[in-house]
VOGU-3710 file (C-alpha; in Angstrom, 3 decimals, decimal comma):
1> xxxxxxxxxx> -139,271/8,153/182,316  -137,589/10,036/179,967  -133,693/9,510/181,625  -134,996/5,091/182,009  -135,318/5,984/177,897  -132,572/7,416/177,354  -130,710/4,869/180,160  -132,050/1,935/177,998  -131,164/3,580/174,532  -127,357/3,953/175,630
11> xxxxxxxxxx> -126,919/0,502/177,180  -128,567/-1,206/173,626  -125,830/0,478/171,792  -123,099/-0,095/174,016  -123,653/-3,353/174,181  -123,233/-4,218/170,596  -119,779/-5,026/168,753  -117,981/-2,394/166,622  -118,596/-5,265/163,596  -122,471/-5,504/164,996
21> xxxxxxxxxx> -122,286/-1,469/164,706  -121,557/-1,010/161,292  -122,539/-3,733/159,710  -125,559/-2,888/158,062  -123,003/0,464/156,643  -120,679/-2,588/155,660  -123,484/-4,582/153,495  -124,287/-1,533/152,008  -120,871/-0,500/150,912  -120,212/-4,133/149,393
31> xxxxxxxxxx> -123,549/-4,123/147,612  -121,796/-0,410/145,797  -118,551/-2,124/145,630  -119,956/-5,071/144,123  -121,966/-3,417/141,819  -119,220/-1,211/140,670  -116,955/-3,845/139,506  -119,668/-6,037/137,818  -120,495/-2,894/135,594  -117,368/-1,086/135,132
41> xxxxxxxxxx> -114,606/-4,102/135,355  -116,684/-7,104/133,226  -114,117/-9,319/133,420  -114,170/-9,455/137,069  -117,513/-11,233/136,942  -115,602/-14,164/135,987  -113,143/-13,848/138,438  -114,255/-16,677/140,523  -114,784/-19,463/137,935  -113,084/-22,476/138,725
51> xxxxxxxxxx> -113,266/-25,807/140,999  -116,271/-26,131/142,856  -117,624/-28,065/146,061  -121,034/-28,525/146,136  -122,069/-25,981/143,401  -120,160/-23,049/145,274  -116,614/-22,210/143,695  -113,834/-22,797/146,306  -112,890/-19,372/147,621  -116,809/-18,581/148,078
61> xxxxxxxxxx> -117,129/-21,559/149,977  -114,097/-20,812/152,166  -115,973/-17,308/152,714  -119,184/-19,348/153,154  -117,879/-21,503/155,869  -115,656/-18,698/157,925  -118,768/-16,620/157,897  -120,716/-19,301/159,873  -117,961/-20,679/162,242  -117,806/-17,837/165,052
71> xxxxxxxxxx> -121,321/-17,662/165,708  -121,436/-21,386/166,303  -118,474/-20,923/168,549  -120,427/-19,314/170,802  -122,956/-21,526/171,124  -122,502/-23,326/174,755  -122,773/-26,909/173,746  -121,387/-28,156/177,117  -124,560/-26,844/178,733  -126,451/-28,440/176,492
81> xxxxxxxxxx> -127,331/-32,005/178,435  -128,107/-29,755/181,555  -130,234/-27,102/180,608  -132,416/-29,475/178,459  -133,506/-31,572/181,555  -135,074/-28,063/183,197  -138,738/-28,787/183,281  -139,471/-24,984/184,180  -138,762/-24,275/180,736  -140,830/-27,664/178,916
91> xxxxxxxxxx> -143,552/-24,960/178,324  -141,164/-22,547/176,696  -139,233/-25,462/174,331  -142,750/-26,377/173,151  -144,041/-22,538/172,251  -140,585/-21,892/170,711  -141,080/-25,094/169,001  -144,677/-24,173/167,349  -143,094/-20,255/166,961  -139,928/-21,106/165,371
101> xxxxxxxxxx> -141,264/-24,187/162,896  -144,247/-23,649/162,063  -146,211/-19,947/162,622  -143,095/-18,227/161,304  -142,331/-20,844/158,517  -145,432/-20,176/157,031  -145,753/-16,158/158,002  -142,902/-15,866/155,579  -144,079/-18,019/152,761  -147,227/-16,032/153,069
111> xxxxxxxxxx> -146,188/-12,375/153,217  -143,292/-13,393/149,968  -145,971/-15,050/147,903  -148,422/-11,640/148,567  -145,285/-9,616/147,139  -143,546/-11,394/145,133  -145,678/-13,480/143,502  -144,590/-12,631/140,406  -140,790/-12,935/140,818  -140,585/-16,399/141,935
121> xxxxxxxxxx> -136,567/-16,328/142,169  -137,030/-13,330/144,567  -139,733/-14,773/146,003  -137,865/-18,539/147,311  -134,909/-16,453/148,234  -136,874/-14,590/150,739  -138,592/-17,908/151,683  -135,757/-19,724/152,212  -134,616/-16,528/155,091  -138,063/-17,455/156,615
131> xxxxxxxxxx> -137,160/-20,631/157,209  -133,646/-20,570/158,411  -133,932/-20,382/162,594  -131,209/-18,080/164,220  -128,612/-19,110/166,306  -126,403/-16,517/166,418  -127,335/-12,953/166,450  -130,468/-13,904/169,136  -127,289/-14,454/171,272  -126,459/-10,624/170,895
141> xxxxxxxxxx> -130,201/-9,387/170,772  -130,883/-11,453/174,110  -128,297/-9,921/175,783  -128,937/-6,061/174,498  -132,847/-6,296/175,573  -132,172/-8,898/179,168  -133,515/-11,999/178,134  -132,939/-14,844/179,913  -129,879/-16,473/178,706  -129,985/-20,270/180,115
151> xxxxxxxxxx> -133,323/-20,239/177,917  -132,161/-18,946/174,725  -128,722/-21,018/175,178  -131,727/-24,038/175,159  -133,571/-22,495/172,297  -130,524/-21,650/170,266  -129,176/-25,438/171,153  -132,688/-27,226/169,478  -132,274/-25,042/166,617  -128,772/-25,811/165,570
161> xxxxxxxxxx> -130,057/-29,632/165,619  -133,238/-28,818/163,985  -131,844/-27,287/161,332  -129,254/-29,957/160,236  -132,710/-32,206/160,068  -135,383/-29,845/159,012  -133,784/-27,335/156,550  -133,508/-29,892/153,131  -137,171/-30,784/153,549  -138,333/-27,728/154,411
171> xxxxxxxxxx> -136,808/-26,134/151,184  -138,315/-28,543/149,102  -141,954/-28,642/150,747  -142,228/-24,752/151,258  -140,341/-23,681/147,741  -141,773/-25,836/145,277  -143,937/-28,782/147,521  -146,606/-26,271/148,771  -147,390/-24,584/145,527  -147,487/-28,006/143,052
181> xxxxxxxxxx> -144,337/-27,074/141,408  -142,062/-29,750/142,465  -140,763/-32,149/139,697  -143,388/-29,977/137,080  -140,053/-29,156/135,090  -138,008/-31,898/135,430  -135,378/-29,892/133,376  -135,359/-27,103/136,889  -136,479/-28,845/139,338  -134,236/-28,564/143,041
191> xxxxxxxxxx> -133,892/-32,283/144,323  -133,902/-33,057/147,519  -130,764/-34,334/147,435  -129,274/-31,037/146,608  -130,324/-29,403/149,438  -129,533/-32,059/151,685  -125,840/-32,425/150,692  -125,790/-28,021/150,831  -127,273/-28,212/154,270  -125,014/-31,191/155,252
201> xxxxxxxxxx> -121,777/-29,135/153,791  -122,707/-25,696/154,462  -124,074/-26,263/158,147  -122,307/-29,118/159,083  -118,873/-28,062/158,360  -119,174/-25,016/160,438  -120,903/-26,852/163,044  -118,443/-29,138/163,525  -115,553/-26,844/163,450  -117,396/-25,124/166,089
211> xxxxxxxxxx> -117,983/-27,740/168,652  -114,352/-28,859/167,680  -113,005/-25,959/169,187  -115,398/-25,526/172,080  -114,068/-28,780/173,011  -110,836/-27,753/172,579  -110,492/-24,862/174,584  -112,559/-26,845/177,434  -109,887/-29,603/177,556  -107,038/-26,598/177,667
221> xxxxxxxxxx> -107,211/-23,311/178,469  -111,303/-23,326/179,477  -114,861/-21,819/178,974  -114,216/-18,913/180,251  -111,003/-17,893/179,264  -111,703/-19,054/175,868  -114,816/-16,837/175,958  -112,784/-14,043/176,898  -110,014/-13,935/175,230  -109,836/-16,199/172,321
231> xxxxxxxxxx> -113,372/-15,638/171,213  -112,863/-11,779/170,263  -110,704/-12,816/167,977  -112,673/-15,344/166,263  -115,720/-13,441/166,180  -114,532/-10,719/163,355  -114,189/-13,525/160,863  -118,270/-13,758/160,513  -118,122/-10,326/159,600  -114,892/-10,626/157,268
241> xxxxxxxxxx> -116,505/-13,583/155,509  -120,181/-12,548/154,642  -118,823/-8,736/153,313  -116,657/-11,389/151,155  -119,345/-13,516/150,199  -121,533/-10,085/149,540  -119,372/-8,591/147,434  -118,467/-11,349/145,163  -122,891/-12,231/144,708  -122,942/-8,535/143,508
251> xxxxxxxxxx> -119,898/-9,021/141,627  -121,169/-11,694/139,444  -125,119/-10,070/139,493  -124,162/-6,542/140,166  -124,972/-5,842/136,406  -128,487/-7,669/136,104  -129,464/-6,080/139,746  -129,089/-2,281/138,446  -131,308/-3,275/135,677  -133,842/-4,833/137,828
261> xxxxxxxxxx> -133,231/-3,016/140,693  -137,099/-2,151/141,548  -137,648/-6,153/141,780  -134,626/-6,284/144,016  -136,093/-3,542/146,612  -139,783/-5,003/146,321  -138,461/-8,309/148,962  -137,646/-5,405/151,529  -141,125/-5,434/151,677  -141,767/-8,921/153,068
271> xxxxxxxxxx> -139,294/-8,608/155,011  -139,359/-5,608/157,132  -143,577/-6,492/157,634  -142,370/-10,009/158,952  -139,762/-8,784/161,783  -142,067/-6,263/162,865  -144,988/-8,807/163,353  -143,354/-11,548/164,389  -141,870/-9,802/167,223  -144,626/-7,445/168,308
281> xxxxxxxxxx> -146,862/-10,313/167,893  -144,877/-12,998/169,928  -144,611/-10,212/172,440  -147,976/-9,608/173,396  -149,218/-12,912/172,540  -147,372/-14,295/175,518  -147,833/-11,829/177,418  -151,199/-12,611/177,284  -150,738/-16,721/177,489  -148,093/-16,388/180,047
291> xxxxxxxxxx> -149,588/-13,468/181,967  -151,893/-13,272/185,356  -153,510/-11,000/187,215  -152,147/-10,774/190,808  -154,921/-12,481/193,204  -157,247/-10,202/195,531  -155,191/-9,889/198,877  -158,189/-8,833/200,990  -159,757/-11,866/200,318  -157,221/-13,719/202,553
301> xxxxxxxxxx> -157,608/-10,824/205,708  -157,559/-13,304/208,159  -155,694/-15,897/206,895  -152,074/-14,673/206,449  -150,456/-17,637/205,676  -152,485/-18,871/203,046  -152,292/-15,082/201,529  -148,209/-15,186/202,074  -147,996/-18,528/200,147  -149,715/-17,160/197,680
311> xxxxxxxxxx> -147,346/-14,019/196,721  -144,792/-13,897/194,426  -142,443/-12,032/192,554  -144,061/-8,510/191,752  -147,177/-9,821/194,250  -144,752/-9,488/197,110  -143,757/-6,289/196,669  -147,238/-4,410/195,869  -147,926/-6,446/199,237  -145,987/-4,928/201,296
321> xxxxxxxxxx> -146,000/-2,150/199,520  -142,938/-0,914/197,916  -144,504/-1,615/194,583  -147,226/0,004/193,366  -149,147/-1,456/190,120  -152,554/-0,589/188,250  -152,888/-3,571/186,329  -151,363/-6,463/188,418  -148,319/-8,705/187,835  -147,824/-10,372/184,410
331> xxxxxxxxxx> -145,417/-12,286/182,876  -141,447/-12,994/183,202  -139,936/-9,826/181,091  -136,793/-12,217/180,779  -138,434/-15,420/179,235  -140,820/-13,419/177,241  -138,271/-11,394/175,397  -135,972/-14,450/174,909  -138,611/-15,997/172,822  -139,565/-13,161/171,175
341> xxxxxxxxxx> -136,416/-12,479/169,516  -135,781/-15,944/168,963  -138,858/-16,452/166,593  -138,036/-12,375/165,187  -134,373/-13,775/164,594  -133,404/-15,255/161,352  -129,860/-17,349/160,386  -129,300/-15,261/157,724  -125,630/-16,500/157,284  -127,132/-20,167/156,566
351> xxxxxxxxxx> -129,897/-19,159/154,221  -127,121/-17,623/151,849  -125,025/-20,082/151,894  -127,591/-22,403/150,666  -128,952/-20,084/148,296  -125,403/-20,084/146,814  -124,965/-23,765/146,777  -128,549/-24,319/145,247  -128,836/-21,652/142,781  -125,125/-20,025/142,539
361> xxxxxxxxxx> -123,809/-16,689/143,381  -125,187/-14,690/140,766  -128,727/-15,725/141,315  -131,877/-13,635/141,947  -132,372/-15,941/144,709  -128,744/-15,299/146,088  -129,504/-11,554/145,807  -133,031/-11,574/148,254  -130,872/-13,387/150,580  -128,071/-10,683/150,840
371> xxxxxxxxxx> -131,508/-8,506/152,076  -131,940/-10,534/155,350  -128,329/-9,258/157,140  -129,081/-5,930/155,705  -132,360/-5,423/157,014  -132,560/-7,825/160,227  -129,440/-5,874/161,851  -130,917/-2,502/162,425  -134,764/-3,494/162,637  -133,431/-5,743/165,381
381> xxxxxxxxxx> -131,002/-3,639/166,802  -133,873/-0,950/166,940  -136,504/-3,161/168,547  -133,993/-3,691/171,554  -134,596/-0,322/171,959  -138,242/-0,793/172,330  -137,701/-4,154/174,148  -136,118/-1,706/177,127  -139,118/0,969/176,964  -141,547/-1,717/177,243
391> xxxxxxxxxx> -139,458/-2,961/180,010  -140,696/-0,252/181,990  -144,330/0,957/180,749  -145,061/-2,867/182,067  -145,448/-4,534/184,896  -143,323/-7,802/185,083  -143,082/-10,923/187,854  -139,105/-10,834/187,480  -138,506/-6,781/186,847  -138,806/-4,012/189,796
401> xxxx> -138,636/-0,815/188,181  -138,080/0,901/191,416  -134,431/-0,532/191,151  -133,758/0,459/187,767
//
């Protein structure tokens, strides 16, 4: 058990990126950098001052948008009419469905407004991560832990479309909506419209530049190639663009933030309790839902066909006995874990942007989004880790840990 451990450990951190490696070191070192320059170089803080698209000065929102292209050029959107029409996953699109827009949604409002309910800047920023689905990282996290990846390509397909649709009203219902506070001061108050033309700039842009080029390298040089080597190039420019966007937030609020720095580290709070229950919690949730106990096999003695039709997967094997389990077979490891991280997952690049757009780049609201890369990475990262161990202190339809 203790070389499967170590087995699983390695092959989590091999499989990540040298950017997915050290960026949560990265963040850190632009939040310092940042900082730095707001305090000891003031005029710096005006150093981006200028024209403007949608609220966001133009060389942020060049960061903004190179930050979000390369993880939407990995989305497979040729698969998308294909995998769609599976009905073995209809169950799964529906549970990631009620996961993804509605039990997390609210798990987030929740858990900021029992923290931070008396820093309501700090506390829509961190909302507004809650509510942003992922459909990038999940990629990466799916892959580390096994998922099953024609189910999150499905998953991470609906999302992208929901979000163009759902984000705007969503910001407005669980922000200011929800609590009575929208339109109370008309002098503040976030129109809907606002949100909607960030969303429609900030997501669609990116989105479109993505599929663009998807297409592109179909028509020419193909899928795979592309994925193999044009895509490594491209993917560095997500990390390039939101250590940009980072250190020019703190450059403009690096001042403010030492002074209120205790505020600042209160929304890690929400934040770290939320990935851990949302994943442990989607976890053995379906485990349970999904989940059976293998059937009695000596019931069927003397009728070996009907037994034989009846074995499956896992059933098989403790059957004829190269398998032995105490508890019986349970769920698909693969499908499990691909929802799990899917609903744990947050798009963390689109939530900033936004929070930019809406409230500008030296916001309090700009600076609880800058938390969400910085803590989701390595909490993540770690629970692939654990994602492996349970791996193998289960027993799963699809997983024979003989082989492993």
């Amino acid at each position: 058990m203790i070389f499967l451990k170590e087995n699983a450990l390695r092959r989590a951190w091999s499989s990540l990126s040298i950017t997915d490696k050290i960026l949560p070191v990265a963040i850190i070192l632009a939040i310092v950098l940042g900082v730095l320059l707001s305090v000891f170089v003031p005029s710096s803080r005006r150093a981006f001052d200028g024209v403007e698209v949608v609220g966001v000065s133009v060389p942020l929102a060049v960061g903004l948008i190179v930050m979000m292209i390369p993880p939407l050029c990995k989305v497979e959107w040729e698969k998308f009419h294909r995998l769609i029409l599976q009905k073995k996953y209809l169950n799964h699109i529906v549970i990631s469905l009620i996961l993804n827009w509605i039990v997390c949604p609210f798990l987030m409002f929740g858990l900021a407004w029992l923290t931070l309910f008396d820093k309501p800047e700090y506390r829509i920023g961190i909302i507004m991560i809650g509510l942003a689905r992922c459909i990038a990282m999940v990629l990466v996290w799916n892959n580390i832990a096994g998922g099953d990846a024609n189910l999150c390509a499905i998953l991470v397909l609906l999302n992208s479309v929901l979000q163009i649709v759902l984000y705007a009203p969503y910001q407005i219902f669980f922000c200011y909506v929800i609590t009575g506070e929208y339109h109370k001061d008309s002098s503040n108050a976030i129109s809907y419209s606002l949100v909607a033309k960030s969303v429609a700039f900030f997501l669609g842009v990116p989105l479109g530049f993505g599929l663009i080029i998807r297409l592109l390298a179909s028509l020419t040089i193909g899928i795979q190639r592309f994925e193999k080597k044009v895509l490594p190039f491209i993917s560095p420019w997500a990390f390039i663009g939101l250590i940009y966007t980072i250190i020019v937030i703190f450059i403009e609020r690096g001042y403010s933030f030492i002074k209120d720095i205790r505020t600042a580290l209160r929304c890690f709070v929400p934040l770290i309790v939320y990935f851990t229950i949302t994943w442990f919690g989607t976890f053995f949730l379906l485990r349970w839902l999904l989940g059976r106990t293998a059937p009695n096999l000596e019931a069927f003695e003397d009728e070996d066909d009907e037994k034989e039709a009846l074995l499956c997967g896992c059933e098989e094997e403790v059957a004829n006995g190269s398998r032995t389990v105490s508890k019986g077979c349970s769920a698909n490891y693969s499908e499990i874990i691909t929802q799990t991280f899917t609903a744990a997952s947050n798009n963390f690049e689109l939530s900033l942007a936004i929070a930019i757009s809406i409230y500008g780049s030296g916001s309090d609201q700009s600076i609880a989004a800058t938390f969400g890369p910085l803590l989701e990475v390595p909490i993540l990262l770690f629970l692939c880790f654990v994602a492996q161990l349970l791996k193998f202190n289960f027993e799963w339809s699809d997983i024979n840990v003989n082989e492993d």
